[in-house]
C-alpha positions in Angstrom: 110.0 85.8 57.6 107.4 83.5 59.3 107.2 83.7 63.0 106.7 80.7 65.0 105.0 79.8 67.6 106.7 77.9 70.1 105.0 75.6 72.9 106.5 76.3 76.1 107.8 72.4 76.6 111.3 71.3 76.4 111.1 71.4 72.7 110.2 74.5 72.2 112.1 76.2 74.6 115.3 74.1 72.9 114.1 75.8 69.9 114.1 78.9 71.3 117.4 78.7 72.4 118.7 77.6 69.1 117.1 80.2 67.3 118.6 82.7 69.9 122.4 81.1 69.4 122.0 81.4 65.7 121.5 85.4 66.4 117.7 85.9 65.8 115.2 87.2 68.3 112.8 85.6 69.8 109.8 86.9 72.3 109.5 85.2 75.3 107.3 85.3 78.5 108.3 86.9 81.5 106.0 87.4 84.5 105.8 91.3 83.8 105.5 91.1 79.9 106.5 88.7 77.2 110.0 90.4 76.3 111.7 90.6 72.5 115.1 88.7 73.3 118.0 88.2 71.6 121.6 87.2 72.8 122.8 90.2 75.2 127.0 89.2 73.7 125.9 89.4 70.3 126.0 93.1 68.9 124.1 92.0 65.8 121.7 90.1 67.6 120.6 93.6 69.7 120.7 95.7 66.2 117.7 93.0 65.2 115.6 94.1 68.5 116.4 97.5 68.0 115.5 96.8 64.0 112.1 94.8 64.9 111.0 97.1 67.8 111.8 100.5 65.6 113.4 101.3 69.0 115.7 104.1 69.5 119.2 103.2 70.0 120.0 105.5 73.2 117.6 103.6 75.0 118.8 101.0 77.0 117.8 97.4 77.3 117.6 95.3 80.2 119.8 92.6 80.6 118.0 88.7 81.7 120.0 86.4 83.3 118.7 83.2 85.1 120.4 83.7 89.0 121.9 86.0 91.0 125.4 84.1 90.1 125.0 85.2 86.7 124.3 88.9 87.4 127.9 89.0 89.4 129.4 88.0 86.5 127.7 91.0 84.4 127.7 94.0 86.9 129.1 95.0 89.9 126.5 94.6 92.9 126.7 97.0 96.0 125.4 96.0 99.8 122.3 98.1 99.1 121.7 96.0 95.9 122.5 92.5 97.7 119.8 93.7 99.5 117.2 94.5 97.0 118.6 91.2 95.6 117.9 88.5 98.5 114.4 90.0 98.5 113.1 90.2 95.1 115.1 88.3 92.9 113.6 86.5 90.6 111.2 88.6 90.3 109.9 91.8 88.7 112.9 94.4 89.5 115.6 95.5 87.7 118.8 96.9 89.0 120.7 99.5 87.0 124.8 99.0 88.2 127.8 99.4 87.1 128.9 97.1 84.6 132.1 94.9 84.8 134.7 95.7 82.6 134.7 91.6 81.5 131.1 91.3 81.3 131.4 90.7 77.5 127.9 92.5 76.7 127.4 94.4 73.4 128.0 97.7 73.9 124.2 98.2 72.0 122.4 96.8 75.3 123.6 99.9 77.3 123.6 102.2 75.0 126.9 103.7 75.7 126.4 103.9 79.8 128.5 102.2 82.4 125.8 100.9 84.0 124.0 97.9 82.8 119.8 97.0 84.0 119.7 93.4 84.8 116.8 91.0 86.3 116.5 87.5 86.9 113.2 87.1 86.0 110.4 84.8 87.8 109.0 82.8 85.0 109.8 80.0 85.4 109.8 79.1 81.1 112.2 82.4 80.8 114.5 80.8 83.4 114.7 77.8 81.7 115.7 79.4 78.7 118.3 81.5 80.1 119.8 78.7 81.4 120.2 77.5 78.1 120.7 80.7 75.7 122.9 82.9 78.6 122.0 86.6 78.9 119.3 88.1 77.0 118.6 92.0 76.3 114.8 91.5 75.8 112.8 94.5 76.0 109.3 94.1 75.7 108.0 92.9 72.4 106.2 95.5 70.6 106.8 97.9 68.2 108.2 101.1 70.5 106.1 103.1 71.6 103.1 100.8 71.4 101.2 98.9 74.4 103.2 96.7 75.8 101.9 92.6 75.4 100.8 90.3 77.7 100.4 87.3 75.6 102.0 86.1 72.8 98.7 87.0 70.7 99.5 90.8 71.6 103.2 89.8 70.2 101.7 88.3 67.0 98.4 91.0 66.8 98.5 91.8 62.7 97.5 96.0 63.9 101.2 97.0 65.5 102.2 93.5 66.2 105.7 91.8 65.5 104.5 88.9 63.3 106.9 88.5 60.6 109.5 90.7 62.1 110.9 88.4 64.4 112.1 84.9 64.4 109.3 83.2 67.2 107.7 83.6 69.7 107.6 81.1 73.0 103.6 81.1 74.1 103.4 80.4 77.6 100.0 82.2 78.0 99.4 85.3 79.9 101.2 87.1 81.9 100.4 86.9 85.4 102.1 90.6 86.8 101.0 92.8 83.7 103.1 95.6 84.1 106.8 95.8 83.3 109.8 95.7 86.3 110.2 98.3 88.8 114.0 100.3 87.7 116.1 101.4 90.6 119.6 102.8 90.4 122.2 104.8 92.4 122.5 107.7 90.5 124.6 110.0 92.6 125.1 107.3 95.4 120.9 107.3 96.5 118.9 104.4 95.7 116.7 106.3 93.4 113.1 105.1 91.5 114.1 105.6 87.8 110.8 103.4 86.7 107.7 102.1 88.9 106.8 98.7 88.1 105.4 95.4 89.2 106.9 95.4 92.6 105.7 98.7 94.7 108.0 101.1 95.4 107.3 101.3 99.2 108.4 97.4 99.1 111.4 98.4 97.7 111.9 101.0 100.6 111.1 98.8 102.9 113.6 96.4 102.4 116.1 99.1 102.5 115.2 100.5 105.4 114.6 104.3 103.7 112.6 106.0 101.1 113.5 106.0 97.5 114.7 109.1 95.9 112.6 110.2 92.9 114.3 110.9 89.8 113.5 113.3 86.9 114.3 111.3 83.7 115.6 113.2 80.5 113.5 111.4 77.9 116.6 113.0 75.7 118.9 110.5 77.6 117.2 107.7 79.3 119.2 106.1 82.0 116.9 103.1 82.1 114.3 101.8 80.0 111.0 103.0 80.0 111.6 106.7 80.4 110.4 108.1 77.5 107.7 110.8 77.0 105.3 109.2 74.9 105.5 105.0 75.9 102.9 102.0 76.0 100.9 104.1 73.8 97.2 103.0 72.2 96.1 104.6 68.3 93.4 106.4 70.0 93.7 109.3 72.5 93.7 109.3 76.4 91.9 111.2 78.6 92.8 110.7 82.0 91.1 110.8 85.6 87.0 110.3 83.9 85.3 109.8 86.3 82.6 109.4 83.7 82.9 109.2 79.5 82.1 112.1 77.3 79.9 111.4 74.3 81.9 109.5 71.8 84.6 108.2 74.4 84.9 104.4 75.7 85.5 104.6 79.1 87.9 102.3 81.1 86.3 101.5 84.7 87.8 101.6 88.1 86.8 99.7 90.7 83.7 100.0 89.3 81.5 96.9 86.3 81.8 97.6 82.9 83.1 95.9 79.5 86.2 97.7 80.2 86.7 97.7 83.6 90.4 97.4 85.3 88.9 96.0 87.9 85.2 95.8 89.2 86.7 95.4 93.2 89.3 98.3 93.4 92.1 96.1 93.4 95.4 97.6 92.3 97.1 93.9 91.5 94.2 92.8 88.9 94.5 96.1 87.4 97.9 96.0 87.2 97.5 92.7 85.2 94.7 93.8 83.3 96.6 97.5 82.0 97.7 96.7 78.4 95.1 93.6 77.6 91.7 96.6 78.0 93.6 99.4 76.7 94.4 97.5 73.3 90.5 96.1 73.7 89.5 99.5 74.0 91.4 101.0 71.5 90.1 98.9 68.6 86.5 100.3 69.4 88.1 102.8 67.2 86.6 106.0 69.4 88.8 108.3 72.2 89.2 106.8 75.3 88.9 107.8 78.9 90.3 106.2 81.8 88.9 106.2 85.3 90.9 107.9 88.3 93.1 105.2 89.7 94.9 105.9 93.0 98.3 107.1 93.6 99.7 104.7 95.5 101.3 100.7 95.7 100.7 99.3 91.9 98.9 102.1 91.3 101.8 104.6 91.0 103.2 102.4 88.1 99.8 102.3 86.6 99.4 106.0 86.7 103.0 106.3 85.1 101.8 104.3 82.5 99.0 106.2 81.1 100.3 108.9 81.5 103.1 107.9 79.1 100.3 106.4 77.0 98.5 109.7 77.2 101.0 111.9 76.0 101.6 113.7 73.1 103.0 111.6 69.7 106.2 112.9 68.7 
C-alpha cells in the first residue's frame, strides 16, 4: 500500500473523508498529536487501526466527534461533565462516560466497556473532517508502544513509522499542544484523573470546583487509553531526573541550552510541545539517554507520566 499525503485544503481533507467512508484509516492532525483514524461505526475499520498500530485490543480508543451535539448522541453526559464540557471543549480533554445504548459505535472502540472516551478536538482541519466523515476512533498514529508523532513526517518516519500501513495521512504541520488529551472519568461516582494530558489537571479541578481523585490504572485492563506500563517509548533507554549525562548518554535539557533541550526558559508549555519531536531526535543518536528533572506540577505532571511510561521496562 502507498500512503498519501494529503494537503490540508478542501481537497484533501474530501479525500480524507472518502478514504475514511470506504473503511481505510487515515492519520490526521489534532492539536495534541496527529491521530490514526478510522470510522468509529465501522468494526472493520477499527480492526485496521488496531492492525496498523500492532495495538492491543483491550485498550480502548478515543472516540472524535466535531461538537458537543455529537457527543450527546454517543454517550451519556452528567452535570459534572457539562461542566468539564462548556470549559474545554474543543480542546485537548477527553471524557470517559457511559455510552448510549443507540450510539451505534463498534463495539472494538471500547473494548468491551460501557463507557466510551470521546473529545471534540480543537484543530480546526480535524473538525472539518469530522464534519464530513462522523465519529472517528483515532488513537495516536504510531506503532504501539512507540513515541507518539507530532507531524505527519513522525507518521510517515521509515524507523517505526506507519508508511505503507495505512491509507494517508492529512499533513497539517506540527502540532501545536505536543502531548496527548488529559482522560477523566467517574469511576465510582468521583471525577477521577485516569490520564494527564495537555490541559493541567488543576484546570480541570478548578472548573469543578474540587480536586481530582487519582486513580491507579491496571495496565492489565486499561479503562482509558494511555494507561499502559511501557508507552510513548524511544529504541534507546531512559534515565530519568539527570541532572547531568553519564559518559555515553545524550542528555535532554531542562530549562537549561543545549541541542536537545525541552526548553532553554523553563517553560512547561514549550516542553510540552517539544516531548516526542527531541526524544525521537535523541534517540537516533543511537546512545542511552538521560532526561533532565522536570517539575511535578501544571504540564509538567503529564510530561513526567510520559517518560516515565517511555522509561519503563519493554515487555
Amino acid at each position: 500500500m502507498r500512503t498519501e499525503r494529503l494537503f490540508p485544503d478542501q481537497t484533501g481533507i474530501a479525500r480524507a473523508a472518502a478514504l475514511l467512508a470506504q473503511g481505510q484509516v487515515v492519520a490526521i492532525p489534532t492539536e495534541t498529536v496527529y491521530g490514526l483514524a478510522g470510522d468509529a461505526r465501522d468494526g472493520l475499520a477499527v480492526a485496521r487501526i488496531y492492525e496498523a498500530k500492532g495495538r492491543p485490543s483491550f485498550n480502548p480508543l478515543i472516540v472524535h466527534v466535531p461538537d458537543l451535539d455529537a457527543a450527546r448522541q454517543i454517550a451519556d453526559l452528567s452535570p459534572q461533565a457539562d461542566i468539564l464540557a462548556a470549559a474545554f471543549w474543543p480542546g485537548a480533554l477527553t471524557l470517559v462516560l457511559p455510552l448510549r445504548a443507540d450510539a451505534g459505535i463498534a463495539s472494538l472502540v471500547t473494548a468491551g466497556l460501557p463507557t466510551v472516551a470521546i473529545r471534540v478536538p480543537a484543530h480546526p482541519v480535524a473538525r472539518a473532517l469530522l464534519r464530513l466523515a462522523g465519529p472517528l476512533a483515532a488513537p495516536s498514529a504510531n506503532a504501539s508502544g512507540r513515541i507518539s508523532p507530532t507531524s505527519a513526517d513522525h507518521v510517515l518516519d521509515p524507523d517505526g513509522g506507519l508508511d505503507g500501513r495505512i491509507a494517508a495521512v492529512l499533513d497539517a504541520g506540527p502540532c501545536p499542544v505536543g502531548l496527548e488529551s488529559t482522560i477523566v472519568g467517574w469511576p465510582g461516582g468521583r471525577a477521577t484523573l485516569l490520564r494527564p494530558g495537555g490541559i493541567p489537571a488543576e484546570a480541570i479541578a478548578a472548573a469543578l470546583g474540587r480536586p481530582l481523585a487519582d486513580h491507579q490504572a491496571d495496565p492489565s485492563a486499561p479503562n482509558a487509553p494511555g494507561q499502559l506500563t511501557s508507552h510513548y517509548a524511544p529504541q534507546a533507554t531512559l534515565r530519568l531526573n539527570a541532572a547531568a549525562p553519564a559518559p555515553g548518554e545524550t542528555h535532554i535539557a531542562f530549562a537549561a541550552p543545549g541541542p536537545f533541550t525541552l526548553s532553554d526558559t523553563g517553560d512547561l508549555t514549550q516542553a510540552a510541545a517539544r516531548l516526542f519531536d527531541t526524544l525521537r531526535r535523541a534517540d537516533r543518536e543511537g546512545r542511552p539517554i538521560a532526561v533532565a528533572p522536570i517539575p511535578n506540577h501544571g504540564l509538567g505532571a503529564a510530561i513526567n507520566d510520559r517518560l516515565r511510561r517511555a522509561a519503563a521496562p519493554r515487555a
